[in-house]
C-alpha positions as CSV (number, residue, x, y, z in Angstrom):
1,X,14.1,-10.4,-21.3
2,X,10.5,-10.4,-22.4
3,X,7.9,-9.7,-19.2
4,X,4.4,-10.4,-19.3
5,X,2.2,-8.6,-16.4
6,X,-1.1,-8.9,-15.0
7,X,-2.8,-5.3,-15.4
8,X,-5.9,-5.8,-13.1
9,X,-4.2,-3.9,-10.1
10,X,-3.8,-0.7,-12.6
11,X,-7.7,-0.3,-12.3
12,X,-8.6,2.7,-11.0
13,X,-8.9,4.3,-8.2
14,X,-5.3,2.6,-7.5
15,X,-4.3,0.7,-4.4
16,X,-1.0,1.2,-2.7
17,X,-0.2,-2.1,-5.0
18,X,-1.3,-0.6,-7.8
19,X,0.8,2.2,-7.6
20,X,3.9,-0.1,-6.8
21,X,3.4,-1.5,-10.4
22,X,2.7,1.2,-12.2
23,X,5.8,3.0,-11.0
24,X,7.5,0.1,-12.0
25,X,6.4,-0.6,-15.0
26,X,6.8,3.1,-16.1
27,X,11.1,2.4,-15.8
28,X,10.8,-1.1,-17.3
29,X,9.2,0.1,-20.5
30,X,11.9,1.5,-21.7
31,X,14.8,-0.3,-20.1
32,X,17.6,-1.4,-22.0
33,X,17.3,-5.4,-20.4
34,X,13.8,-5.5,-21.2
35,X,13.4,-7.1,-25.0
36,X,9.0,-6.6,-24.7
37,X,6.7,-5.6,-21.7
38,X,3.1,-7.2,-22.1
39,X,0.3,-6.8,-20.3
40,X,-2.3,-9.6,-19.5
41,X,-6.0,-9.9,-18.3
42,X,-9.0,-11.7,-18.3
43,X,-9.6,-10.7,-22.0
44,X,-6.5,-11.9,-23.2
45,X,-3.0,-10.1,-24.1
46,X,-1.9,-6.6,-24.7
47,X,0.8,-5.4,-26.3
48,X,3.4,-3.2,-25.2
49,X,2.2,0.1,-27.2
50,X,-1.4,-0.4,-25.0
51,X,0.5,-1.4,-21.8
52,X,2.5,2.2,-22.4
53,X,-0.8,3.9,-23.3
54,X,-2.4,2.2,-19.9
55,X,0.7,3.5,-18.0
56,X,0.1,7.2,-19.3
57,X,-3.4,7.6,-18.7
58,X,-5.0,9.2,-15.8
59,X,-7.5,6.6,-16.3
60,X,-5.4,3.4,-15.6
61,X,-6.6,-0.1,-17.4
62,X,-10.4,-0.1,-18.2
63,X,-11.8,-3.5,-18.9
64,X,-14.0,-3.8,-21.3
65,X,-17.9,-4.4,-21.0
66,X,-20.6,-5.6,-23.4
67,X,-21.7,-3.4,-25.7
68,X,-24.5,-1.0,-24.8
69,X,-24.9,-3.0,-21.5
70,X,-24.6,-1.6,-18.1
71,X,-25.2,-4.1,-14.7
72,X,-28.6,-3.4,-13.2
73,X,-28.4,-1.8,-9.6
74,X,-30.1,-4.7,-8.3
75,X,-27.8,-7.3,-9.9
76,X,-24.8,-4.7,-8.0
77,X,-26.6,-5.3,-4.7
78,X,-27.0,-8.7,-5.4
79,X,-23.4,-9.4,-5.9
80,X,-22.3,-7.8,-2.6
81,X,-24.8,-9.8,-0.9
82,X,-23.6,-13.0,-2.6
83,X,-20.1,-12.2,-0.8
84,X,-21.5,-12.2,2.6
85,X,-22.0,-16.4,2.3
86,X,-19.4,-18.0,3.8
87,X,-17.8,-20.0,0.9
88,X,-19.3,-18.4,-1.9
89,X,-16.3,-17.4,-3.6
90,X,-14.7,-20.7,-3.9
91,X,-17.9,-22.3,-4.6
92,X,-18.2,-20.1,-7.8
93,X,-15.3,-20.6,-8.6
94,X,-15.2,-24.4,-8.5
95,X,-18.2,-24.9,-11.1
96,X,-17.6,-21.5,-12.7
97,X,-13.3,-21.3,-13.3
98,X,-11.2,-19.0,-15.2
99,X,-10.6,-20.4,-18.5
100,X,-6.6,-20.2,-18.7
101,X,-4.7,-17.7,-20.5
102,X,-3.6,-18.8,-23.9
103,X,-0.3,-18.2,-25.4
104,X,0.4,-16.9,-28.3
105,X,4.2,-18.8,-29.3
106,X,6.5,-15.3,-29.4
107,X,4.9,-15.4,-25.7
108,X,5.7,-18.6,-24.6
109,X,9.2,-17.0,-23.5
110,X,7.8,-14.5,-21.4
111,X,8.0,-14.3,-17.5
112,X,5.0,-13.2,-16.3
113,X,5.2,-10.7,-13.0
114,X,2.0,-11.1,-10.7
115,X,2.1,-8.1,-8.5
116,X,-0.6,-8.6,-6.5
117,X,-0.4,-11.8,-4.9
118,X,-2.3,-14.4,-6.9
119,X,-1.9,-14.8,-10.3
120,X,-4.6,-15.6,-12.7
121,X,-6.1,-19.0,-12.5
122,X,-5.0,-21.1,-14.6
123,X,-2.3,-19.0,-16.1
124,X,-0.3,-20.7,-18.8
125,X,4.0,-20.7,-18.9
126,X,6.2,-19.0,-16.0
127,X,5.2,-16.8,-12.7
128,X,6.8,-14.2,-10.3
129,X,4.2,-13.6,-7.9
130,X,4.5,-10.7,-4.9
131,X,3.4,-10.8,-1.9
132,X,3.6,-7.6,-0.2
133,X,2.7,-8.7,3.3
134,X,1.0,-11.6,5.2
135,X,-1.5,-9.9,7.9
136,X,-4.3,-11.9,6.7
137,X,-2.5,-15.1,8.6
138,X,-1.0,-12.5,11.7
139,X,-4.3,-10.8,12.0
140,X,-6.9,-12.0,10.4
141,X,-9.5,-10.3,12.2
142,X,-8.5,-7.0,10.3
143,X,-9.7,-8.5,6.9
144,X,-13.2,-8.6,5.5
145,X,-14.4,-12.1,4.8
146,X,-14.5,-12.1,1.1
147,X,-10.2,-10.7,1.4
148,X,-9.4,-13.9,3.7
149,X,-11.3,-16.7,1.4
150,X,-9.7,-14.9,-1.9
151,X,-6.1,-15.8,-0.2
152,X,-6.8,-19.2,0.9
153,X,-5.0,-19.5,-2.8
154,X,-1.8,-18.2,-1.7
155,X,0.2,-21.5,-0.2
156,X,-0.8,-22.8,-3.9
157,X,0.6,-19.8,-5.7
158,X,4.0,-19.7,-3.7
159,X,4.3,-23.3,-4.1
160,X,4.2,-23.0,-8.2
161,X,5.8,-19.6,-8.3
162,X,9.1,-20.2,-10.0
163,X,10.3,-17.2,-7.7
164,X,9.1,-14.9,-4.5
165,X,9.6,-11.4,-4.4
166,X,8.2,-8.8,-1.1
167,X,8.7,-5.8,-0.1
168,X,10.8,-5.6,2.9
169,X,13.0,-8.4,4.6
170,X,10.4,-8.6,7.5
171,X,7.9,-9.8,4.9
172,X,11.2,-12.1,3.6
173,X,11.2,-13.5,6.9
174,X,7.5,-14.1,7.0
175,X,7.3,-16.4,4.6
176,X,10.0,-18.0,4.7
177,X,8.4,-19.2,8.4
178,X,4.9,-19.6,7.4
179,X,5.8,-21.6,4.0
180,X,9.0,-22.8,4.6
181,X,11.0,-21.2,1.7
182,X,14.5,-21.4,1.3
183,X,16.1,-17.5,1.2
184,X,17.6,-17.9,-2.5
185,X,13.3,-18.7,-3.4
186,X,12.7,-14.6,-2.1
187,X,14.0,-11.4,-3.1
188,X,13.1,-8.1,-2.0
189,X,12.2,-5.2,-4.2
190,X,11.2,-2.2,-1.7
191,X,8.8,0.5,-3.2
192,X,10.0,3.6,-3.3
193,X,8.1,7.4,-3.5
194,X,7.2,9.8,-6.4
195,X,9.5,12.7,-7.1
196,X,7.0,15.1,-6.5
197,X,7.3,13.5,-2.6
198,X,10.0,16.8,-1.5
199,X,9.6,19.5,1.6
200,X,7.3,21.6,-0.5
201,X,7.1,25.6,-0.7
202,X,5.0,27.8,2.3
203,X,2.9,29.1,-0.9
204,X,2.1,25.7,-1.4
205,X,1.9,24.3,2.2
206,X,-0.8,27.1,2.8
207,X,-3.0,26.4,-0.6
208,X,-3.3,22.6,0.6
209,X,-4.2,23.9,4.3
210,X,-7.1,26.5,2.3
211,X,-8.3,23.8,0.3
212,X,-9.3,21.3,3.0
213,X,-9.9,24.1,5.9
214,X,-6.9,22.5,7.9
215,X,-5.3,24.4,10.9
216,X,-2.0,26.1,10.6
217,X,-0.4,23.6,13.1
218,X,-1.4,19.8,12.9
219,X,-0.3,16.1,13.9
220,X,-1.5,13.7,10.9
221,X,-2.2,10.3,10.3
222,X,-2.6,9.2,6.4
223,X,-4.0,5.3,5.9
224,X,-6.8,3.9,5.0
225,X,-9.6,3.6,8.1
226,X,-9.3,0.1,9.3
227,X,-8.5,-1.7,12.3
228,X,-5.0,-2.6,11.5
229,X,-3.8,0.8,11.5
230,X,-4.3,1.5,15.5
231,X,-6.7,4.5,15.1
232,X,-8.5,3.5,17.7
233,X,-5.0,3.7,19.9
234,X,-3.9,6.9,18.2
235,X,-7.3,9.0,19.2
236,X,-7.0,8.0,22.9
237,X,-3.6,9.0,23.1
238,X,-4.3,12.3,21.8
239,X,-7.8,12.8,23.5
240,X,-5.0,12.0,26.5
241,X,-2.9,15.0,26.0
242,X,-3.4,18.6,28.0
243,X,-6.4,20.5,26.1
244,X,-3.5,23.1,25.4
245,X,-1.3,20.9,23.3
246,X,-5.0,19.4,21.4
247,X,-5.9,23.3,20.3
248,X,-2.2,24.2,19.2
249,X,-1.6,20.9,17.5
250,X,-5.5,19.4,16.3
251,X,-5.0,15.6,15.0
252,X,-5.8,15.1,11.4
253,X,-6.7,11.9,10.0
254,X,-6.8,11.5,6.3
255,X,-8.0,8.2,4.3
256,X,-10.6,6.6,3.1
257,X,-13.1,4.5,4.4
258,X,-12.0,1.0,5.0
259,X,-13.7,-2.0,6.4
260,X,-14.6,-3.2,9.9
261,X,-14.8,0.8,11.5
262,X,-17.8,0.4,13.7
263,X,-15.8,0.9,16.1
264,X,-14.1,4.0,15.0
265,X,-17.1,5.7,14.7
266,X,-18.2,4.5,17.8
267,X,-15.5,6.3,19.7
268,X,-15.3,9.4,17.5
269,X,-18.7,9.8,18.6
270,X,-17.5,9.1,22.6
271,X,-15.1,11.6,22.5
272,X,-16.8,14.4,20.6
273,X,-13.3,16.5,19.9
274,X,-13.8,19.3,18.1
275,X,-9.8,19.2,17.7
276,X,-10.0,15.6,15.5
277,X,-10.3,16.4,11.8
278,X,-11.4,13.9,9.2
279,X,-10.9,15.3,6.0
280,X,-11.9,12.4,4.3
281,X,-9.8,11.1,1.0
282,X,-7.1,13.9,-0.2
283,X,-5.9,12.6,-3.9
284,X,-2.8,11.9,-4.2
285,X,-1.2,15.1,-6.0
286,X,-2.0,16.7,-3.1
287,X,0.0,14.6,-0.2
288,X,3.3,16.2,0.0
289,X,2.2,19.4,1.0
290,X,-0.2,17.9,3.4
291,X,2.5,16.2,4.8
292,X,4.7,19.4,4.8
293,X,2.8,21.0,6.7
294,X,2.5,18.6,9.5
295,X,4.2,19.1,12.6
296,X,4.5,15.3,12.6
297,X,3.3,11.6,10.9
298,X,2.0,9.5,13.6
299,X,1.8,6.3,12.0
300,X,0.9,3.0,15.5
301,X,-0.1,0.5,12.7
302,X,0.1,-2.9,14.4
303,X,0.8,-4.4,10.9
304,X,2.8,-3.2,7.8
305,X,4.3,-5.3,4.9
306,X,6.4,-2.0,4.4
307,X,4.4,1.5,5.7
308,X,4.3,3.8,2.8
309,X,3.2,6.7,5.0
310,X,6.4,6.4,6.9
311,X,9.1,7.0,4.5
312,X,6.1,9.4,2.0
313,X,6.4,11.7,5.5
314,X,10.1,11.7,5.5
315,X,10.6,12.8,1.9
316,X,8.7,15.4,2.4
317,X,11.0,16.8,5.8
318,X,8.2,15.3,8.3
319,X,9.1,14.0,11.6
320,X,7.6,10.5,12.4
321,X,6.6,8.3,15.2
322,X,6.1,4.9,14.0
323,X,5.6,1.5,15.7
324,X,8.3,-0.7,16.9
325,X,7.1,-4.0,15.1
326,X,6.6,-5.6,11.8
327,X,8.3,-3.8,8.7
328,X,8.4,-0.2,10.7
329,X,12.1,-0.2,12.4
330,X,13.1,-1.3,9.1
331,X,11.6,1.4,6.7
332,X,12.3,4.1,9.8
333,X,16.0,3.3,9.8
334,X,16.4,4.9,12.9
335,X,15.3,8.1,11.3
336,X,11.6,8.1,13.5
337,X,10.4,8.1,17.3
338,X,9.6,4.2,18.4
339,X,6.9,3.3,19.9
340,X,4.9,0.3,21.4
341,X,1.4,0.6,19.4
342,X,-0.5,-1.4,21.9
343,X,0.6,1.0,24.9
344,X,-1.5,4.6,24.7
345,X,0.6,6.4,27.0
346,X,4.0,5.2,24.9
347,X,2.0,6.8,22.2
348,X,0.9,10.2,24.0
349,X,4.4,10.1,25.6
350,X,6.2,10.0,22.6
351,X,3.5,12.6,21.2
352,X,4.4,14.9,23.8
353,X,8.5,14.5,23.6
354,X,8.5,14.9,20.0
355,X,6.6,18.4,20.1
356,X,8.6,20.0,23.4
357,X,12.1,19.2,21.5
358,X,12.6,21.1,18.9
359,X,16.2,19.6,18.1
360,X,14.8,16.2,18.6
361,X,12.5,17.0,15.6
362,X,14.9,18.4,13.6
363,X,17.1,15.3,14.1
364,X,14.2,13.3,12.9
365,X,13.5,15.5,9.8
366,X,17.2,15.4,8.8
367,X,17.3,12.0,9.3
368,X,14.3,11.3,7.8
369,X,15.4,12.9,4.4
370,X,18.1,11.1,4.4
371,X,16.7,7.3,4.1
372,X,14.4,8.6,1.6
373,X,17.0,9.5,-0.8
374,X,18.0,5.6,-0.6
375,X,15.0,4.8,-2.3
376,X,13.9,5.1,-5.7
377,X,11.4,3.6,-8.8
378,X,14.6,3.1,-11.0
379,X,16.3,0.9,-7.8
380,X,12.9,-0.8,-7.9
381,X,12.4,-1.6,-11.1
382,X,16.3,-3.3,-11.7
383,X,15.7,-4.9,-8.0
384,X,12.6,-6.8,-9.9
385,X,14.9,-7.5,-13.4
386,X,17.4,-9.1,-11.0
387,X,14.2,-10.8,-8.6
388,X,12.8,-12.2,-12.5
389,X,16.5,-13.1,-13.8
390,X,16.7,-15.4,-10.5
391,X,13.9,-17.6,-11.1
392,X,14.0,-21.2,-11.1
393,X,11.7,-22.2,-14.2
């Protein structure tokens, strides 16, 4: 099989979705069933030895510029002004489109993977799009503006898309309601963690803890800061708990800034707990021992397509308490503590049983470890092969 994929998502600093591919793509390369990988962009084809060399680099897929030219501050500014105007986006895009993707004829076999949603306008021969979850049409109040009006394309995308794939069957089931598909149109291809995502040493555990000035004993929350992940819920549970649990166990949140968190601030500020930590951003390399040395995830999202941080935590030998809706139940597998993100006191309940048991966290460790091991980038990748092999073009 000969697969042609869009590379933009492997631009740095990588996305949850960028990671997905990459991983991917780092198994299909060399896999026996796959006759030539390609990548495509916006400037046209590369070959496989550039897609590997893409793949290897700590620096992802750089696009090119014009030579000796740099964008002007102002014309920066301008641009993220532009987006502010309702309609903008499709307005450019109407006089100013994409010129399509030409093909080359030893590509015109090729299918092309899109793995992040949309693929490129206009793109020429046969497409596999993902769609890793649809929160924009649950909750569209947790998108910015520009996010919504780039996915009004999607009901055009699934309707050509010679096939569907998602990442968990409660995203299956989403759009197979919201755009009618029949089941045999979607396959799932779950993502799966890094091997470096084990219980990691005390040594370790205590570097990690030294670098960021953590506590020795901490609840955590990793995700970007946005509205759709329930912070706002998770810091009045805690701020709800007896001042002795908040000193023994202090709440750290780690992520980066996302959109709409007025209101996070806001009540950071109202509560003024010296026991809630923002670290900020922790890079990636250094996640499993921050999640090693929790005590335990806490994870209320009201929305996941899948919830990374759920099965991340138990790889590493992390208790969890997760939400009871969307994708959670199913990437939990009965290996976390349930709970009903729109209720605080389920949330400073659960909170508070989880610590006083100490067998009841050890179940959920062991547990937790378990489902983990399920999951893998080599399932993944021949999950997609078999998603590609099934489409209808």
């Amino acid at each position: 099989m000969k697969i042609a994929v869009n590379i933009h998502c492997l631009h740095p600093p990588l996305t949850g979705i960028g990671h997905y591919a990459r991983h991917i793509l780092q198994v299909l390369i060399d896999h026996p069933d796959v006759e030539e990988l390609l990548g495509v962009s916006q400037q046209g084809w590369h070959s496989e030895a550039e897609l590997r060399e893409i793949l290897n680099s700590q620096q992802g897929y750089q696009p090119p510029t014009q030579t000796g030219s740099r964008p002007a501050q102002w014309l920066l500014k301008l641009k993220k002004l532009a987006r502010k105007v309702p309609g903008i986006y499709s307005l450019y895009h109407y006089f100013f489109p994409r010129p399509p993707i030409e093909l080359a004829p030893q590509q015109t076999d090729c299918i092309f993977w899109e793995p992040n949603y949309l693929p490129l306008r206009d793109m020429a021969g046969r497409a596999v799009i993902t769609v890793h979850d649809l929160s924009h049409l649950r909750c569209p109040q947790f998108h910015p503006g520009q996010r919504l009006l780039e996915l009004d394309r999607l009901p055009a995308a699934v309707a050509a898309a010679g096939h569907i794939i998602t990442v968990s069957e409660f995203t299956r089931a989403e759009l197979e309601h919201y755009f009618k598909l029949e089941t045999n149109k979607v396959s799932v291809v779950n993502p799966a963690v890094n091997k470096d995502f084990v219980p990691q040493s005390e040594s370790r555990v205590k570097q990690l803890r030294d670098t960021y000035s953590l506590p020795e004993s901490y609840l955590l929350f990793v995700g970007t800061i946005e509205p759709r992940k329930n912070l706002q819920g998770l810091l009045r549970a805690y701020n709800s708990l007896d001042s002795v649990t908040q000193r023994q166990q202090q709440l750290v949140i780690v992520g980066a800034r996302g959109w709409h968190i007025e209101e996070f601030d806001e009540l950071i500020a109202e509560l003024n707990n010296a026991n809630i930590i923002l670290p900020g951003y922790i890079e990636s390399r250094d996640l499993p021992a921050l999640y090693s040395g929790a005590t335990i995830l806490i994870y209320p999202s009201l929305y996941e397509g899948f919830g990374m941080p759920v099965l991340e935590a138990m790889a590493c030998g992390t208790a969890v308490i997760t939400s009871d809706i969307t994708s959670m139940p199913e990437v939990a597998a009965a290996a976390a503590e349930l709970v009903d993100p729109s209720d605080i006191e389920d949330i400073a309940v659960a909170i508070t049983r989880v610590l006083a048991d100490s067998e009841l966290r050890q179940s959920l460790v062991e547990k937790g470890l378990a489902v983990a091991s399920r999951y893998s980038w080599e399932k993944s990748a021949n999950d997609l092969l078999a998603a590609l092999k099934k489409a209808d073009l």
